[in-house]
N, C-alpha and C positions, 0 to 999 in steps of 0.2 A: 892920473890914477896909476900907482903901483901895479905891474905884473902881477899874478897871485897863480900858484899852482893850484890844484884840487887835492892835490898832496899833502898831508898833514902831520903823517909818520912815515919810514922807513917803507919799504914794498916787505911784505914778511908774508914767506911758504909761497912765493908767487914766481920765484925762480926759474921754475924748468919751464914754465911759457912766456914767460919775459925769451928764454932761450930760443922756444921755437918763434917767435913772433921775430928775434933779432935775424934767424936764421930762414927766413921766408920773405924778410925786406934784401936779406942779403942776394937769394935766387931775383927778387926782381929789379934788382941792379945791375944784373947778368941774364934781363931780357926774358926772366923768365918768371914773372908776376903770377898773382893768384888772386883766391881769398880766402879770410878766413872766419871763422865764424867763434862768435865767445858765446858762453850759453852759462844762464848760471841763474841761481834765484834773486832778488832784490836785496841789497847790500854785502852782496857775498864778496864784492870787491873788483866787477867788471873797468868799470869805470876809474877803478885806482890803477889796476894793472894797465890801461890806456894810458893811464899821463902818463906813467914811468915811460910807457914805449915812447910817447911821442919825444920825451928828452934823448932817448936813445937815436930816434930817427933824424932829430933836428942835428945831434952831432956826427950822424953818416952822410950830411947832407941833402936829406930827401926833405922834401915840401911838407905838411904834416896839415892836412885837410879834415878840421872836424866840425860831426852838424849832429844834433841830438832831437831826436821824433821824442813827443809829447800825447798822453792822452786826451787833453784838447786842442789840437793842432791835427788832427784823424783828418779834416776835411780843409786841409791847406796841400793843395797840389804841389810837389817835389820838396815838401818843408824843410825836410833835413836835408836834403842834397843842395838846397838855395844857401841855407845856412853855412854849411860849408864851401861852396863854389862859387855863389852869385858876386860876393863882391872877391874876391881874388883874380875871376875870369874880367872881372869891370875894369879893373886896372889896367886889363894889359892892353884894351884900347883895340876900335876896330881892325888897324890894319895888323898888329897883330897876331888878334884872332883869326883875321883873313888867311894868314898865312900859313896859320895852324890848322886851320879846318876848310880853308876854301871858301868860294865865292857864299856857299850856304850857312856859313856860318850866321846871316842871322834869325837862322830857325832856330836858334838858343833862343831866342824869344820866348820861347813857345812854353819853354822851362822855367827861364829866368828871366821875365820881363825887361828887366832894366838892362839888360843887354842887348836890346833891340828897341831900344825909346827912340830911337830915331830913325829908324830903317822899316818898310812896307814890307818886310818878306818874314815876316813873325807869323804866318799863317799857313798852313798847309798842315800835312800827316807830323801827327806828333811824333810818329817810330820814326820818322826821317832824320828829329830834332835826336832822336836818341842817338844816330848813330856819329850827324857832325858831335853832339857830345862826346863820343868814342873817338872817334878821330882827332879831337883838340886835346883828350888828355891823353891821348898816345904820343902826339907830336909835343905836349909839355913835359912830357915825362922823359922826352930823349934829350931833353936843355937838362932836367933837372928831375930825379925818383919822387914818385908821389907815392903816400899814404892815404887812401880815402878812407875817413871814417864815422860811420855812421851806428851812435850811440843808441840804446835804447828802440834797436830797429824793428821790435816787435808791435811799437804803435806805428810804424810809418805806413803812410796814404798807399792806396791803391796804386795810385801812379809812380810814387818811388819802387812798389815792389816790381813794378812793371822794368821800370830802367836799371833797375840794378840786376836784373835778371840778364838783361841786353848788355850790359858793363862787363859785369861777370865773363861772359863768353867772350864779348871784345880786346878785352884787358888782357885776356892770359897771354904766357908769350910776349910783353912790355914790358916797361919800367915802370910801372904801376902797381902798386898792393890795395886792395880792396879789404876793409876790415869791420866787420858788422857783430853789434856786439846784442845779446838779445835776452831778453826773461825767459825759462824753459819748459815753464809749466803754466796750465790755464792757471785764474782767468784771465791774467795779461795775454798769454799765448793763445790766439785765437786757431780753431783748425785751419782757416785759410793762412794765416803768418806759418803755423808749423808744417802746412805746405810744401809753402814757399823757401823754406831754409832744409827741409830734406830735399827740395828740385835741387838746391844749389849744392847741397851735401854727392848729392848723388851725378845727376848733372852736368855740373861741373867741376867736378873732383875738386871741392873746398874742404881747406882743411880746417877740422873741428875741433875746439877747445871747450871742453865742459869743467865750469870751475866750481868744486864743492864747500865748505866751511871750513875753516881752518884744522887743522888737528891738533894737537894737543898741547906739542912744541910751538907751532906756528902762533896757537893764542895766546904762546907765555910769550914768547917773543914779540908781539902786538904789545902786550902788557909791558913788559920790562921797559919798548923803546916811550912807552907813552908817560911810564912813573918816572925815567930815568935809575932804576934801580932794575937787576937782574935777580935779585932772592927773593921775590915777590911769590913765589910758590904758592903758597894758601891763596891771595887775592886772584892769581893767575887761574888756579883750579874752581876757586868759587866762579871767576867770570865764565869760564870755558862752562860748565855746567846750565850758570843763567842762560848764555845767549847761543848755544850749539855751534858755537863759532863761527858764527856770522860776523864779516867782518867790522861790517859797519855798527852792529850793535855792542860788538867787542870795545871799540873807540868811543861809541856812546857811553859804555856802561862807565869806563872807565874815569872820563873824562865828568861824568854824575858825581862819581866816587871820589877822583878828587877835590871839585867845587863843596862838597858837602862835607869836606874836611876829616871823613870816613880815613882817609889813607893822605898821606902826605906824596909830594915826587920825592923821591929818592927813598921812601919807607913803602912799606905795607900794612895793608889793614891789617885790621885785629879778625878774630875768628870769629865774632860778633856780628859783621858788616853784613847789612842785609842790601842786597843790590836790585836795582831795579828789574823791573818786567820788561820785555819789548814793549809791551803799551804804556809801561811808566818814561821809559826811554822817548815814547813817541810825546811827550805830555814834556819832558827832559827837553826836547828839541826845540820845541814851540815855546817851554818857557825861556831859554836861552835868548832866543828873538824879540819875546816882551822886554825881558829884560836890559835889551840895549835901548829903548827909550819908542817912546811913541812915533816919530818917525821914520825910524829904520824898522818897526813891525809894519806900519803901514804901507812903507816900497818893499817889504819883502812879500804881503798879502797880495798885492797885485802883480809884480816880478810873478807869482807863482801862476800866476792865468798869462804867461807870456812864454813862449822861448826863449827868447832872450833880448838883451837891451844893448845897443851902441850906444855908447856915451856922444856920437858926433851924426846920431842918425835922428829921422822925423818922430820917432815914438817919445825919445827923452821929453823933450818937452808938454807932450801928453801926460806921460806919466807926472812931472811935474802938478799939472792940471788938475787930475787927478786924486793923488795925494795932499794938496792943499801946499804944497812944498814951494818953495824957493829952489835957484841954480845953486846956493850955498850950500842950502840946505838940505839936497835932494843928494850932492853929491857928499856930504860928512851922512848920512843913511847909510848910502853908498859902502862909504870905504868903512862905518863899521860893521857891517855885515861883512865885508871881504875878510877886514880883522878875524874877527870873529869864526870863519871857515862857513861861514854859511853860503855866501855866495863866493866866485871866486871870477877873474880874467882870463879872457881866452884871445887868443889873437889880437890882443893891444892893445883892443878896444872894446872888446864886447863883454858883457856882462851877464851870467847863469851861475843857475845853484850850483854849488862844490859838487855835491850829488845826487841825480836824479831821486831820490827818497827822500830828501830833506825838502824839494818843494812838492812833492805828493804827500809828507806830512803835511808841512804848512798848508797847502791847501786844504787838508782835509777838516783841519782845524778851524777852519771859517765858520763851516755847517752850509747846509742846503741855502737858507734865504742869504745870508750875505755873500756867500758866491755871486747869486744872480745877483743881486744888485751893485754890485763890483763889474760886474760884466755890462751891466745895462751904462753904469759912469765911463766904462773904458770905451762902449759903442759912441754915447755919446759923444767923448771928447775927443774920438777919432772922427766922426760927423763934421764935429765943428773944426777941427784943424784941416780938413776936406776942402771945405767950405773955404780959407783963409789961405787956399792953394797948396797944402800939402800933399805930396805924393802918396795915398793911403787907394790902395785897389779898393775893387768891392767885397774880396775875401778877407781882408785887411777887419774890413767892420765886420763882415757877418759873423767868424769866428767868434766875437765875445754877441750880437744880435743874435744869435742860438741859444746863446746858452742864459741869458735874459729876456728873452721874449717870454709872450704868453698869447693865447689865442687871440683872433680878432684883430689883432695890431697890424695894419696895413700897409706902414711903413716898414717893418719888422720882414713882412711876404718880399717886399720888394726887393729887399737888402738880399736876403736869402737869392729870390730868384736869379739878382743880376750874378751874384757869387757862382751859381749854374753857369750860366750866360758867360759869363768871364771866361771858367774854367772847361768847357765842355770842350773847344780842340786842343789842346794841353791833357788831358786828365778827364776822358766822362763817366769813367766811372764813380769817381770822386764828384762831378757835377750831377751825378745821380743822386748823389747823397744830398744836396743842397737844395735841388729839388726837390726831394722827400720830405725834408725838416721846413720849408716854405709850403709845402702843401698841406701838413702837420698845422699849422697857424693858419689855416681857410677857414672858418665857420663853415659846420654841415649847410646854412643855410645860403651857400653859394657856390652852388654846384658847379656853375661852367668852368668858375679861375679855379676853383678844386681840377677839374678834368684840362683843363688847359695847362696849367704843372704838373701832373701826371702826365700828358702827352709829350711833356718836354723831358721830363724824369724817364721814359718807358724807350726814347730815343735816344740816351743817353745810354741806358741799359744796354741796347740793341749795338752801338758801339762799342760797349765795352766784353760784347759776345757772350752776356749774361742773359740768353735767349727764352728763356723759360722766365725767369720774372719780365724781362719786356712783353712778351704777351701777355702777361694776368694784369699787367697794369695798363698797358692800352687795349685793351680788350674792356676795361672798366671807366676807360677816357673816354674813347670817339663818341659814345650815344652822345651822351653830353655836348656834342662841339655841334659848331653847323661848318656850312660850306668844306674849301681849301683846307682847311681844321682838321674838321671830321674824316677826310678823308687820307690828310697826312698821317696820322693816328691811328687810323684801320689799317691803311699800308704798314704800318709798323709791326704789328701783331698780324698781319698774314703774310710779312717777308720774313718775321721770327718762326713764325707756324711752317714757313715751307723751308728754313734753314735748316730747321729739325727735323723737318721728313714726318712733320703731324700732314700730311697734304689733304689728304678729306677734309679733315678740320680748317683747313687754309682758305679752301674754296668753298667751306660755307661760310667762314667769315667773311670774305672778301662778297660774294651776292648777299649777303645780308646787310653789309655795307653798300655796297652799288644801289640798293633795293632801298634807301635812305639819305641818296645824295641827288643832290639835282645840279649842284655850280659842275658845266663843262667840263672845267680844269681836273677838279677834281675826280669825277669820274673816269678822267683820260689816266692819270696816276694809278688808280683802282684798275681799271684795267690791263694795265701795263705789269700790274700784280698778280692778275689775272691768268696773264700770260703765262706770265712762268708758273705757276701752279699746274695749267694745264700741258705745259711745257713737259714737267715731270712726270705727269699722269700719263704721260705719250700718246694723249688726244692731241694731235698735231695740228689737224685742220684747224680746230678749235682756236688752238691755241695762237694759229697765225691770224684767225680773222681776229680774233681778241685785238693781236700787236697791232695790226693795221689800225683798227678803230681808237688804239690809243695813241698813237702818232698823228692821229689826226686831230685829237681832241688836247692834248698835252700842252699844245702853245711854245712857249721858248724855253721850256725845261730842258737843260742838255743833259745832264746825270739822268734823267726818263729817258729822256731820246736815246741816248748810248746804251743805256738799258735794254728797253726794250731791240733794240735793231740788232745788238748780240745776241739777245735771245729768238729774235728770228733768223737770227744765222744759223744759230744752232737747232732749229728744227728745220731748215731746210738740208744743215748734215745731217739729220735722224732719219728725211725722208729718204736718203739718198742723193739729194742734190747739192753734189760737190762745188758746180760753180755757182750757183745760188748762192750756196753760203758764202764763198768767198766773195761776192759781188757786195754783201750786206755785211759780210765781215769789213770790207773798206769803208763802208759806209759809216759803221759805227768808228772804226778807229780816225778815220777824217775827223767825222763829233767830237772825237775824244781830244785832240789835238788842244792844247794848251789847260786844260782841266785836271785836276791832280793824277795824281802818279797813281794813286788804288784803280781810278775808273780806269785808263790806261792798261795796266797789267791785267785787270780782268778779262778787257775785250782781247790782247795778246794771248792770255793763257790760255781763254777757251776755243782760238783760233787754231793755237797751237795744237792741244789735244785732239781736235778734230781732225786737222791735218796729219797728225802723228797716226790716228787711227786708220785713214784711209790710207797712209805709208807712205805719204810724200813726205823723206826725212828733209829733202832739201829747206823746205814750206818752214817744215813742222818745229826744227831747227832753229832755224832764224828767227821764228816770232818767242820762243819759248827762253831762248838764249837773250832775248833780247827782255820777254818781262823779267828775266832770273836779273838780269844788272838793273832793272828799274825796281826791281823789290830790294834789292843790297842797297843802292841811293837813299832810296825813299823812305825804305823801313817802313812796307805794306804786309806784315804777317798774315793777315785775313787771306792771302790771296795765294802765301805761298807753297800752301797745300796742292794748291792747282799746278804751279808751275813744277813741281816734284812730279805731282802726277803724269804731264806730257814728259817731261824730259825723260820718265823711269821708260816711256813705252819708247822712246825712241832708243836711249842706252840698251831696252831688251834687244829689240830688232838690229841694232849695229851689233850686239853679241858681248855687251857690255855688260854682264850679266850683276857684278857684284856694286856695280855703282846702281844700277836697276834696283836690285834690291835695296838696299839704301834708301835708296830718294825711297820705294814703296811705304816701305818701314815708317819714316818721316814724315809720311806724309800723311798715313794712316794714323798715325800716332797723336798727329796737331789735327787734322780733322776730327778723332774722336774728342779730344780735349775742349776745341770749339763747339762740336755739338753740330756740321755742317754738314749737311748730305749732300750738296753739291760735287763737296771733297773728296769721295769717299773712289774716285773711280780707280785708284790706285790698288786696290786687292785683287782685281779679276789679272792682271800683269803679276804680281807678287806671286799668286798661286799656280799660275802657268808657269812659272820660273822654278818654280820648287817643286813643281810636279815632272818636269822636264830634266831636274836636277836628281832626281827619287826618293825627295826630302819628303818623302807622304804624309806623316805623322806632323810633320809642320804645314805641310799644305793642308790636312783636313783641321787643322786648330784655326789656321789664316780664315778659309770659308764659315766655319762657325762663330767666327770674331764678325765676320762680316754680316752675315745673316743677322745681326742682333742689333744693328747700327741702321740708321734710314736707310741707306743705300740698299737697302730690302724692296724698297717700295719707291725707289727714285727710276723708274723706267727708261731713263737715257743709261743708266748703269748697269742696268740688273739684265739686258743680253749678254752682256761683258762676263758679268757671273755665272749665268748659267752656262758660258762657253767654258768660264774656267772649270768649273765641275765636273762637264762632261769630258773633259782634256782628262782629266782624273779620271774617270769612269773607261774611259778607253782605255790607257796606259796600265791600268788595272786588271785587262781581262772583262769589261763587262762593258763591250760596244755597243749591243742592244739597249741597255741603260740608257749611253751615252746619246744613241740616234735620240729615243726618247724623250730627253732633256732639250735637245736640240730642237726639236718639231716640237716644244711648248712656243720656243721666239717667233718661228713659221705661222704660225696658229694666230698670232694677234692683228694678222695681217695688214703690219708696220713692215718696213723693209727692213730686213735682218743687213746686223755688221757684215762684212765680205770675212770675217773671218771665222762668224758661225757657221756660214753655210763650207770654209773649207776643212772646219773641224766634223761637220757633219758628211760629207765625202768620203772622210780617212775611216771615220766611225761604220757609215753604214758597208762599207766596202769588208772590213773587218769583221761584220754581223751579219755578214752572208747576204746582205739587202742592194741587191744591183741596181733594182728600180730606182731607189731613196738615194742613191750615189747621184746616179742620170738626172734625176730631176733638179738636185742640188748644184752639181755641176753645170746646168745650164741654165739654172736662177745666179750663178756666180758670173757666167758667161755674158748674161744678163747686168750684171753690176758693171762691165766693164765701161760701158757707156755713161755710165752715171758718175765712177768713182774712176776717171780718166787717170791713172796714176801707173806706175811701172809695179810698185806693187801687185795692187789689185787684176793686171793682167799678168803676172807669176801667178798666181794662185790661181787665175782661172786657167792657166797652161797647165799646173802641174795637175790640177785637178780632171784634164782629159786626158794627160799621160796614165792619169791611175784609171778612171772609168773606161778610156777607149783603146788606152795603148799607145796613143800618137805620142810617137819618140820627137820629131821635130817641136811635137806644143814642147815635150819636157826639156829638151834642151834648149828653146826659147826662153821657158821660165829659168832656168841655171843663169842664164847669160844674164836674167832680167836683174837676178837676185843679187850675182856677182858683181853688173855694175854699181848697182844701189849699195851695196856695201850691209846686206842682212844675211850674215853670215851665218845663222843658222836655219832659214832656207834656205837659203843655198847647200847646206848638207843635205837636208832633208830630201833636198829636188836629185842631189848626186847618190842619195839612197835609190830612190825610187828610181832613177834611169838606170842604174848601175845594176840595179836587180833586174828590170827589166833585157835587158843586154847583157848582162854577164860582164860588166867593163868593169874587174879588177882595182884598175886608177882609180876612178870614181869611188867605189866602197874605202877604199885606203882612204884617200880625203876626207869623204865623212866622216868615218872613224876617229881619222885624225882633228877633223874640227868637234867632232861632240866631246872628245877626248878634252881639249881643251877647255870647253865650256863646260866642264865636267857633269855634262850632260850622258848620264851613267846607262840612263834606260836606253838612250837611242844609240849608244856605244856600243851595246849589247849587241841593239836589231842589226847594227853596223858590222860586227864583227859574225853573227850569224848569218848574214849572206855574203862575206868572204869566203867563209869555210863552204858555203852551200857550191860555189862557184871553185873552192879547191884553192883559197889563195889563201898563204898566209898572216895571218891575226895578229898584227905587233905583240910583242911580248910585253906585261905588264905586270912579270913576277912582285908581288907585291905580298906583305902576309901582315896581319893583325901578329904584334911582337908576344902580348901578353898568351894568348890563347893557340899561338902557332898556327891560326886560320892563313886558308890562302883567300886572296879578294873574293871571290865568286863565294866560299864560304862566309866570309866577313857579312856578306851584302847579306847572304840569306839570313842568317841569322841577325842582321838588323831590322829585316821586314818581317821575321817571326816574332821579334821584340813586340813591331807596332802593329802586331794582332793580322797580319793578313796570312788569309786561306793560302795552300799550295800555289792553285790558278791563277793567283793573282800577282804571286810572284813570281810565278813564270813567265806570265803578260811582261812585266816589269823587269826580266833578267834575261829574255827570248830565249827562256829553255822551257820543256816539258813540264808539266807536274809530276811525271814520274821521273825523272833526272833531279827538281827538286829536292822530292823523301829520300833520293838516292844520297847528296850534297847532305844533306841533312843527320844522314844517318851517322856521316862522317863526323860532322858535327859536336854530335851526344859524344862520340868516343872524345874527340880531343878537348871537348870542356867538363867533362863527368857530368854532363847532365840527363835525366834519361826519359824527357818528355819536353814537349814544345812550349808547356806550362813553366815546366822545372827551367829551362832557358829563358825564357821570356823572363822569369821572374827573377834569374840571376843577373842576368844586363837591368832591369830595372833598378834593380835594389843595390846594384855595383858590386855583386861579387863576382861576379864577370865583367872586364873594362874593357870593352872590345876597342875604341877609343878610333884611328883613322888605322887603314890597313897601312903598316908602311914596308918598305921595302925590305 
């Protein structure tokens, strides 16, 4: 069978993106890849300006990769990416794939089946499969420039939006161009697809191409090249008119007009000529099709319930089957539909409509019942070629069993189900969907396989971090189940309930469940649910006798066991008991030991954060550094909120302040998106860092982001919180506040973090409260036995340096802090001894380190006890250019912006409130403004750009 482009006329008015599209293959030949994105309504002409490029690319030498999503192909996991990749990656043959992607390369499996027919390692983390996919077309793409292209990407599956999302970021910087072409408006455009293409807009800076209707020249020029005559004027403006210049109905109309003998090629109609409608166009299309003979309508009627056809693959002879056709006969159809422009050749051998609209007409032309029963003949003779040993999955059938079933059919559920079942480690969100539409064909009057496809549907859900519908729909499963069932199913809907930080809700489903199960097993899983529910709740006793009773009852579950025995680690760190946990931290990472790479990273991550907290970096480090390379391998995104999390608190304490932020940012960012309160522990660090920085107005926006998210009510987090507030509350002028805040975590009496009680030191010593210092300092004095760490005794030295005086505790903790390498106590402790002694050295260093860590408030207190002691205050003539401020004015007038009283920015500047109005008054003169309103509302509104003070 003949080549056939999709090409039919000339490319006309499509110029200047043919340009940028040449010009953005050409950046990723020189390593610097992208993507880009087409947007445009249905026949506007996406798909024409694609084949031009692809001729473009094949003679720059790049590879030219295309796969086209379909509105029924929604629930074919990676459709359009298989289309374009599965058989090109087939060719090149294990070894070297190996050599492209490494020993993992056959986690392509996981994507593309047939590329792991014969190898056992198709199974594990589908994000894993993502990235050897990134890794194989990074290393294909430095033999040879690739073009990916994925047509019509506004229907593709959950799981392509997922990897292309992962591609996208991996790709930039290659020899690879990524090119997604999309419909831009509902109802093709679903809110989640337009999502998903502003993330990638925004993202990662893809560039965007929105393609409109032709204009006015561009439709004469459609015209002229289609009659072969250029003075078609009249015919030209009549078409422009009919069809708004749409491109494809431009070509339709035309091509009506001359079959109908209206207009000759090389003449023009008459003034007469009444042109078609779009819906006489769509009726124009269809009859086109009847009219090449009973054969070729009938392989175009089923072609249109297909993506596409290989002339040398297992469907051909289906379709055959099918159609009642012969090999002769199936391919003279064939080649006259390709004549014809209705279908057209793609890579050699494969076979698809010319343009995505032409088989969305022909389908639509079927009507309701002969679709289904087109679908019910294409289920079956893919059954029976199953059956005669052909390669056909079980998504294979179910796609056209969907869309021809009807209730009750039994066979029908099963198909569906296995298509679940197939697809669930590859795609479960998409195995969600298969799920759903098999549960859909249960008769009401069979409740339990109803609630046992909803169990399977609601886990699927719960994978794909769609946590809110996984609880309403196992929440509506387990009654229905019995035994191991029932309580797999309850566990899903109360590890959903406590992902979101519903935890009341969590722990009465879960005893409502307990309270209805009797099989051992299961109740040992419920309560291992249990657990962490009460985990959160920071009922801790509770929560360990819970773990225990389910480690005894659980049996040989290792994902339980690893479970739960983390989650006892982690309350024996909540209790205080640093080596508990690490004793049951080994415990479970031994468990973990050959088990996928998520269960791994988790017990890592929360080992790590733990450690990081009690400020062992060496500990905290190594394990956090080590889940960060097991989530790059593995492609574990659930997880790597958590690992952001430890690593931000260790980068704060090494004095690594802007990567700190970062990771918080990031990791706040994918925790709130997930929906995970576990995640969330990264703001109480983000806000101490921008509070320490005198970034206020973003630290008090950070704490009210966080207040509204679980981590409100997640009890392992929220001391964290209320430390960072009070950290605020001090820095501010208002230490009393801050004691306050701090004796609510006292009060529940759980063992407070070591570094609430030394925030509540600094606080109450400030608020005039001597008692509240002593008693804090010696409950910290108290941690050191528990939290044996070099840390945790800095802090209890520096903290009798300030309640008692003892200079030898304060230079103990210096020395603690120095070796440890936490460089901003270590100022802090060089403040605090340096005041206490007048030692000049020491205030210059702090100064100097807060200087650096542009830690502005403590710069201040730094340089006001130089001057107090008579030493001089580095110079840091610095002045805002626009407004002629010097820094100290700059500052004040930033913190009049974000609304704070005199006192508080004196707290925050370590000068007087009366030296403030004093700075202030200066102020008014040098911005013309003549109240703290009139300023505030000029820096707001920008007519004052104070901008950074520079020199």
């Amino acid at each position: 069978m003949t080549q056939t482009s999709a090409a039919t006329t000339a490319l006309i008015g499509r110029h200047g993106e043919l340009a940028t599209l040449t010009d953005q293959l050409a950046d990723a030949v020189r390593d610097q890849g992208g993507t880009v994105l087409i947007s445009g309504d249905p026949g506007v002409g996406k798909t024409r300006l694609i084949t031009e490029f692809a001729a473009v690319a094949q003679r720059e030498g790049a590879r030219f990769l295309y796969g086209c999503a379909n509105e029924f192909e929604h629930a074919l996991p990676y459709g359009p990416l298989g289309a374009a990749l599965e058989r090109p990656l087939s060719t090149l043959g294990p070894d070297e794939l190996a050599s492209m992607a490494g020993p993992s390369w056959p986690r392509l499996g996981l994507l593309f089946p047939s590329l792991a027919a014969a190898a056992e390692a198709g199974s594990g983390e589908r994000a894993h499969a993502y990235f050897v996919l990134a890794r194989t077309l990074t290393a294909w793409s430095e033999r040879q420039p690739l073009v990916l292209v994925i047509d019509d990407a506004h229907w593709a599956d959950e799981g392509t939006l997922e990897l292309v999302s992962v591609l996208a970021g991996r790709l930039a910087e290659t020899r690879c161009l990524l090119l997604l072409a999309y419909r831009g408006r509902p109802p093709e455009l679903t809110a989640r697809a337009a999502s998903f293409f502003d993330e990638l807009e925004r993202g990662q800076s893809a560039t965007k191409l929105t393609l409109g209707p032709l204009d006015r020249e561009g439709c004469a020029g459609m015209v002229a090249d289609l009659t072969g005559h250029t003075g078609s004027d009249a015919l030209a403006e009549q078409v422009f008119t009919a069809t708004g210049g749409n491109a494809f109905y431009v070509e339709q109309t035309v091509r009506a007009v001359l079959e109908s003998g209206a207009a000759d090629r090389g003449g023009s109609a008459g003034d007469g000529t009444v042109l078609p409608t779009p819906a006489g166009i769509a009726r124009y299309v269809t009859e086109r099709i009847r009219r090449l003979g009973g054969p070729a309508q009938a392989v175009a009627e089923v072609l249109s319930a297909m993506r596409s056809l290989r002339v040398d693959g297992p469907m051909y002879p289906v379709v055959g089957d099918v159609t009642g056709l012969d090999e002769p006969d199936l391919e003279a159809a064939l080649d006259d539909l390709v004549g014809a422009g209705v279908l057209a050749v793609r890579n050699e051998d494969t076979i698809e409509f010319a343009q995505p609209i032409i088989r969305t007409l022909t389908r639509e032309e079927l009507g309701v019942a002969r679709r289904r029963g087109m679908h019910r003949r294409l289920a079956d003779g893919l059954r029976a070629a199953r059956e005669g040993g052909a390669a056909f999955s079980a998504v294979d059938v179910a796609m056209h069993v969907a869309k021809g079933a009807r209730t009750g059919e039994r066979d029908a559920v099963e198909e569906l189900a296995a298509a679940g079942d197939e697809t669930l480690a590859r795609a479960p969100a998409v195995a969600a969907t298969w799920y759903a539409q098999a549960t859909r064909l249960v008769p009401a009057s069979d409740p339990v396989r109803r609630a046992e496809l909803s169990a399977r549907q609601a886990r699927a859900l719960f994978l794909s971090d769609e946590l809110a519908d996984a609880v309403r729909i196992a929440r509506d499963a387990w009654p229905n189940l019995v035994g191991q069932a029932k309580a797999a199913a309850a566990g899903i809907a109360v590890a959903a309930l406590t992902g979101v930080g519903r935890l009341d809700e969590a722990l009465r489903e879960v005893d409502r469940a307990l309270a209805a199960t009797e099989d051992s097993e299961g109740r040992g899983q419920l309560l291992g649910h249990r657990m962490g529910v009460l985990l959160y709740l920071g009922r801790l006793r509770e929560a360990e006798s819970a773990g225990q009773e389910a480690l005894r009852l659980i049996g040989d579950d290792t994902a339980a066991r690893v479970r739960v025995t983390r989650q006892l680690a982690q309350a024996a760190f909540a209790a205080g008991d640093l080596a508990g946990h690490r004793r049951l931290h080994d415990q479970a990472f031994r468990l973990a030991e050959g088990s996928p790479a998520g269960l791994r990273v988790s017990v890592l991550s929360y080992g790590g954060i733990c450690n990081a907290d009690a400020g062992d970096l060496t500990v905290a480090r190594q394990l956090l550094e080590e889940a960060e390379e097991l989530s790059e391998e593995y492609g574990t995104p659930v997880y790597r909120p958590l690992v952001d999390t430890g690593l931000a608190t260790v980068r704060w304490l090494e004095g690594r302040w802007d990567d700190a932020v970062a990771r918080c940012l990031k990791a706040a960012g994918e925790a709130e998106r997930q929906g995970r309160a576990e995640a969330l522990g990264s703001w109480p660090c983000l806000v101490t860092i921008l509070v320490d920085r005198g970034e206020l107005a973003q630290a008090r926006r950070q704490l009210a982001r966080a207040q509204h998210t679980p981590a409100g009510v997640n009890q392992l987090v929220w001391p964290y919180l209320v430390w960072s507030r009070a950290h605020l509350e001090r820095l501010t002028g208002r230490p009393a506040d801050a004691v306050a805040l701090l004796e609510q975590v006292l009060h529940t009496g759980r063992t407070p973090p070591p570094v609430v009680l030394d925030e509540l030191v600094a606080a109450a010593l400030e608020a005039d409260q001597p008692g509240t210092a002593r008693q804090a300092m010696e409950r910290l004095a108290e941690l050191t036995t528990r939290y044996d760490t070099p840390y945790v005794h800095g802090l209890a030295e520096r903290a009798r340096l300030l309640t008692d005086g003892d200079l030898v505790a304060g230079h103990r903790a210096r020395e603690r802090f120095t070796e440890l390498g936490t460089v901003f106590e270590r100022a802090r402790t060089e403040l605090a001894v340096g005041r206490a002694t007048g030692d000049a050295g020491l205030l210059d260093g702090a100064y100097r380190t807060f200087d650096s860590l542009t830690a502005h408030p403590w710069r201040r207190r730094a340089g006001a006890a130089l001057r107090d002691v008579g030493a001089p205050v580095p110079r840091r003539r610095r002045r805002s250019a626009e407004a002629g401020l010097s820094e100290l004015e700059h500052h004040i007038a930033q913190l009049v912006a974000e609304g704070l009283p005199n006192r508080e920015i004196g707290a925050m500047l370590s000068i007087s409130p009366r030296t403030v109005e004093s700075y202030l008054s200066r102020v008014y003169v040098k911005t013309g403004c003549t109240s703290r309103t009139d300023l505030a509302t000029a820096i707001v509104t920008g007519r004052i750009s104070l901008g950074e003070a520079a020199d």
